[in-house]
C-alpha positions in Angstrom: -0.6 1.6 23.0 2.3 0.7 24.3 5.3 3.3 25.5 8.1 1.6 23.3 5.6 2.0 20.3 4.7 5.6 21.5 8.7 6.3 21.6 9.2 5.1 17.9 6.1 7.3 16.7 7.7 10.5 18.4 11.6 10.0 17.2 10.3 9.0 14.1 8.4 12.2 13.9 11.0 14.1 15.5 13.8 12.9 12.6 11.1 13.9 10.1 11.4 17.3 11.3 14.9 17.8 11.2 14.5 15.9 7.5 12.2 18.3 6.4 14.5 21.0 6.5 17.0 19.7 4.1 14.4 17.9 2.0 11.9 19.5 -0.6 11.5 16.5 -2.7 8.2 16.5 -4.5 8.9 13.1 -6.5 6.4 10.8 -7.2 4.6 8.9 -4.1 2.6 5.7 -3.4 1.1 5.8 0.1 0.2 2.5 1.7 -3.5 2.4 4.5 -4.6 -0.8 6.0 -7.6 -0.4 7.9 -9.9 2.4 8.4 -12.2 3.3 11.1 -14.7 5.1 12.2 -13.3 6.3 15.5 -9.6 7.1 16.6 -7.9 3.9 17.4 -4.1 3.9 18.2 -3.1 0.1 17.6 0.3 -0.4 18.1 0.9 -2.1 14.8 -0.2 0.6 13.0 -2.3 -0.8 10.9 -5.4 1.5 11.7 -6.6 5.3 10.3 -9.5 6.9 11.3 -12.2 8.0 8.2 -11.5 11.5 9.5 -7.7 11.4 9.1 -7.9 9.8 6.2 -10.4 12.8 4.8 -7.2 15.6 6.3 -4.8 13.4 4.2 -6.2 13.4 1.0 -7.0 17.2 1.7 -3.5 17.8 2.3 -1.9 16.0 -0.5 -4.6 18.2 -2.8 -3.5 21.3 -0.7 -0.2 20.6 -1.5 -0.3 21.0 -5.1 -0.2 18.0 -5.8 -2.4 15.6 -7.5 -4.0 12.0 -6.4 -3.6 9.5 -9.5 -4.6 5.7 -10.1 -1.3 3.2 -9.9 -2.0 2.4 -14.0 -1.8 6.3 -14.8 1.6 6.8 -12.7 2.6 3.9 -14.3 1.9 5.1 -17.6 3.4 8.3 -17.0 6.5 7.4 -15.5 6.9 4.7 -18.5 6.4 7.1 -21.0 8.7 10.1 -19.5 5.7 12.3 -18.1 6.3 14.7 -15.7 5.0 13.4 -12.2 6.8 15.5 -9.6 3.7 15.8 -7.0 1.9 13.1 -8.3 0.4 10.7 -5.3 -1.0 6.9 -5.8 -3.3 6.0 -3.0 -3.2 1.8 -2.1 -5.3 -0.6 0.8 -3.9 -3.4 1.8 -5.7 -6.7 2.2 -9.0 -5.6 1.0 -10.6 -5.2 4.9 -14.4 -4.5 4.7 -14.2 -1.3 5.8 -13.0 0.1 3.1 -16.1 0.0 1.0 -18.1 1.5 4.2 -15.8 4.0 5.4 -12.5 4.5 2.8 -14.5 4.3 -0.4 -17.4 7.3 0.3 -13.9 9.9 1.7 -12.4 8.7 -1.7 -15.5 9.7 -4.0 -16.1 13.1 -2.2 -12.6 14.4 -3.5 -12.7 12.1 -6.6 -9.3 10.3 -5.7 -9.0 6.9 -7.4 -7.6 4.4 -5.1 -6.1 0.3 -5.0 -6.5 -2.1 -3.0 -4.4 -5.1 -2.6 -6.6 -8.3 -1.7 -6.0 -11.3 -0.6 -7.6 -14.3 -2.6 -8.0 -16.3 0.1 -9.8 -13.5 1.7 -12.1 -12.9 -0.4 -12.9 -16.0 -1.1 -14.0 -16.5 2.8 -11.3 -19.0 3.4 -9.7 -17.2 6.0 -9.0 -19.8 7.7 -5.9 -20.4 5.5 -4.5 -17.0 5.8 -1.3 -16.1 7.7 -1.0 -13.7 10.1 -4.2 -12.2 9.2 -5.8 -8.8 11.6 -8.5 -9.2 13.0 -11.4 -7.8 10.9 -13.7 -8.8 8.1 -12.3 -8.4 4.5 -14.3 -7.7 1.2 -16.0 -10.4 -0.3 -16.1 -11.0 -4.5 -19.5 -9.0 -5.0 -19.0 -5.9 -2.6 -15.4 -6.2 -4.4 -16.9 -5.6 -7.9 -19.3 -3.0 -6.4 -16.5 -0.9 -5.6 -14.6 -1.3 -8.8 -18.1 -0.1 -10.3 -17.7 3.0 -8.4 -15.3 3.9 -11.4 -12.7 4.6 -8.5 -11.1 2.2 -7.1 -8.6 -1.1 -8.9 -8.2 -4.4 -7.6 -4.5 -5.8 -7.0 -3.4 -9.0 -5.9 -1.7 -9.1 -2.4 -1.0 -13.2 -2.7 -3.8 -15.7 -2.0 -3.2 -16.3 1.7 -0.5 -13.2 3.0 2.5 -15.6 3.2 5.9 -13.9 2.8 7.1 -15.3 -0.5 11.1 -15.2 0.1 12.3 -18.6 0.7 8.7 -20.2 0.1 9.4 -23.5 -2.3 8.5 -23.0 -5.8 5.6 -24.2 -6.3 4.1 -22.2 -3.1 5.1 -19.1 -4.7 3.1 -19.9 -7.8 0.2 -20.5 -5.7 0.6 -16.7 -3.9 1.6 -15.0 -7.2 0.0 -16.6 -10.6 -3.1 -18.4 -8.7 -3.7 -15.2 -6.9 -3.5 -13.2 -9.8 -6.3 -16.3 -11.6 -8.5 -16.2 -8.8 -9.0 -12.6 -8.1 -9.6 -11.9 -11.9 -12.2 -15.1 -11.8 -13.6 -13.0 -8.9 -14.1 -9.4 -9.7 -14.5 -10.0 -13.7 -11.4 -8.0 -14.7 -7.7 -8.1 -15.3 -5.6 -7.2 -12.5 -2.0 -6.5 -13.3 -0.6 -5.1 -9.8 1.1 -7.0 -7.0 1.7 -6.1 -3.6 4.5 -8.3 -1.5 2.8 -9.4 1.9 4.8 -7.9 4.9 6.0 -5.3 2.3 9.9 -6.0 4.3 13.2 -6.0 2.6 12.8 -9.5 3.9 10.1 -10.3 2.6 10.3 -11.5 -0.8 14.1 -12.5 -3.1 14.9 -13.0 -6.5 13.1 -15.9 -6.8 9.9 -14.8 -5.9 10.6 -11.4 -7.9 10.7 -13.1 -11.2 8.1 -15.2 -10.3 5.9 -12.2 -9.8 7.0 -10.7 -13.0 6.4 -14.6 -14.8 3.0 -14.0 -13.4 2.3 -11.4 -15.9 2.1 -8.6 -14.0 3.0 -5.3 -14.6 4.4 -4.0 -11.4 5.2 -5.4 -8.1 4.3 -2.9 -4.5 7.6 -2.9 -1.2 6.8 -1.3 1.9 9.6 0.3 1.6 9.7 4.0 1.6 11.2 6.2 -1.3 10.0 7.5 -4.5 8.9 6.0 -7.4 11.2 6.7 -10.6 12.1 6.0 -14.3 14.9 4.4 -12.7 13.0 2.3 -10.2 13.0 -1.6 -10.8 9.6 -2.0 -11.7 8.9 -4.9 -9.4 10.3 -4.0 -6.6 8.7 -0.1 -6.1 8.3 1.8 -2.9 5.7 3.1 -1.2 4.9 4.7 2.2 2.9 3.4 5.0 0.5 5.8 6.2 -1.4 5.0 10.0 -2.9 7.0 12.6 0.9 7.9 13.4 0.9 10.0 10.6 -1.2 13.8 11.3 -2.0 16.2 8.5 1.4 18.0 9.2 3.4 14.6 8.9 2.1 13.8 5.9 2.9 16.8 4.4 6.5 16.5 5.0 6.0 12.8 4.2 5.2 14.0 0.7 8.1 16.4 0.7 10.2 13.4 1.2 11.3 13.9 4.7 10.5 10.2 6.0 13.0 8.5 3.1 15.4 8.4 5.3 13.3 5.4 6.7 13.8 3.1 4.0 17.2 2.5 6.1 15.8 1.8 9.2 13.7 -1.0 7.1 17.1 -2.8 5.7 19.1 -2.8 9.0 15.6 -4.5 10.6 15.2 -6.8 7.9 18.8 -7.6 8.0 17.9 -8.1 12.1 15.5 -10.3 11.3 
C-alpha cells in the first residue's frame, strides 16, 4: 500500500477520534463492503475486507446494541415513523463472487440479512462492457438466486455496466437505470426495487439521472456518501458508509456512533475537485 494512502487511513482515523468525543449519534446506518477475502489484503483502493474482519464487524454492530436489518425493513420503518436509532443495513457492491463463498456463510452465522448491488452486465458475463471494473470474478444469475434462497440476502441494481450516470445522454441512463432494473429481475426471478449509484461520489450522478432512477420505479436510490439515514432524507439520494480493511472493530464502533460524518465533507470538496 502506498504511504499517501497509509497517511489518509491514519488522519482519517485520527479525526474520528477527536469526533468521537463530541459525537454519540446512534441514528440509522447503511454500511457499504466491496470485496471480501479470505486473507488480509490492504489494497489501496479500499475496496477489500477480510472474512475475519467482516465477522468482528457484524459482532460489534450486535455488541453495540444495535440491530442489523434488511434495506426494505429500514425503509419501512423510517417511512412509517418507527423508531430506528441503532438500526444498521448491511450492502455489497457489484455482486463479486466472493460474496456467496466467503460474505454469505459470516452473514448466516449471526443471522444478518444483507444487499448486494450488481451489476447487470456482470452477471450476465459481459464484462467486457463494464467500466472501470476490479479485478475479480462477479456472481453469475444462478449462484445469484442461490443466495437470495438463503432467505438472507436482496438483490439491487448497481446499473448494467458501472458507468457514472451524471452527464450520460438520456438514453444511456435508461440503459443503466430501467434496463438494469429489467434485466436483473429477468435474472434472479424477483422484483428488485433498490438502486445503488456507481462511484457512489457527489459527482457521480445529477438531477437528471436522479429522476430517472426514481422513473425507473424504484423505491430508493444508495450515495456513497456518509451520514445517516432519516425521515428527512431524500429518498433517492441516501447515505451510506464505506466500510474496508481501513476500518478495525474499534473504528467501526465510533463509525456507528457517528464519528466519521464529518466525511461526507471531505467527499463534496473532492467531487467539487473533480
Amino acid at each position: 500500500m502506498s504511504v499517501i494512502s497509509t497517511t489518509k487511513v491514519r488522519a482519517k482515523r485520527t479525526i474520528g477520534r477527536l469526533a468521537s468525543l463530541a459525537r454519540s449519534g446512534r441514528g440509522p446506518r447503511v454500511l457499504t463492503y466491496h470485496s471480501i477475502t479470505d486473507r488480509d489484503v490492504r489494497d489501496p483502493g479500499q475496496m477489500m475486507t477480510s472474512v475475519g474482519l467482516l465477522s468482528e464487524h457484524l459482532s460489534v454492530l450486535r455488541e453495540e446494541g444495535g440491530r442489523i436489518v434488511s434495506l426494505r425493513e429500514l425503509r419501512e420503518r423510517i417511512c412509517s415513523g418507527s423508531a430506528v436509532d441503532g438500526l444498521v443495513a448491511i450492502t455489497f457492491d457489484d455482486g463479486f463472487s466472493d460474496f456467496a463463498r466467503l460474505a454469505l456463510p459470516a452473514l448466516v452465522l449471526l443471522q444478518a440479512p444483507a444487499t448486494v448491488f450488481v451489476m447487470a452486465a456482470a452477471a450476465s458475463g459481459d464484462l467486457g462492457s463494464l467500466r472501470n471494473p476490479w479485478p475479480g470474478t462477479y456472481l453469475g444469475w444462478g449462484e445469484l438466486r442461490e443466495v437470495v434462497a438463503s432467505g438472507l440476502v436482496e438483490v439491487g441494481c448497481h446499473g448494467a455496466t458501472h458507468r457514472r450516470l451524471r452527464g450520460l445522454p438520456a438514453a444511456a441512463v435508461a440503459a443503466e437505470t430501467i434496463g438494469a432494473k429489467v434485466a436483473i429481475e429477468d435474472g434472479i426471478g424477483k422484483a428488485v426495487d433498490v438502486f445503488a449509484y456507481p462511484f457512489g461520489s457527489f459527482d457521480s450522478y445529477d438531477e437528471a439521472s436522479r429522476s430517472a432512477v426514481e422513473g425507473a420505479g424504484f423505491a430508493a436510490a444508495f450515495t456513497g456518501v456518509f451520514g445517516t439515514w432519516t425521515a428527512a432524507t431524500e429518498r433517492f439520494t441516501v447515505p451510506r458508509c464505506r466500510v474496508s480493511w481501513a476500518e478495525s472493530a474499534d473504528d467501526l464502533r465510533r463509525l456507528a456512533r457517528g464519528a466519521y460524518d464529518w466525511y461526507a465533507l471531505v467527499q463534496r470538496i473532492q467531487a467539487r475537485r473533480a
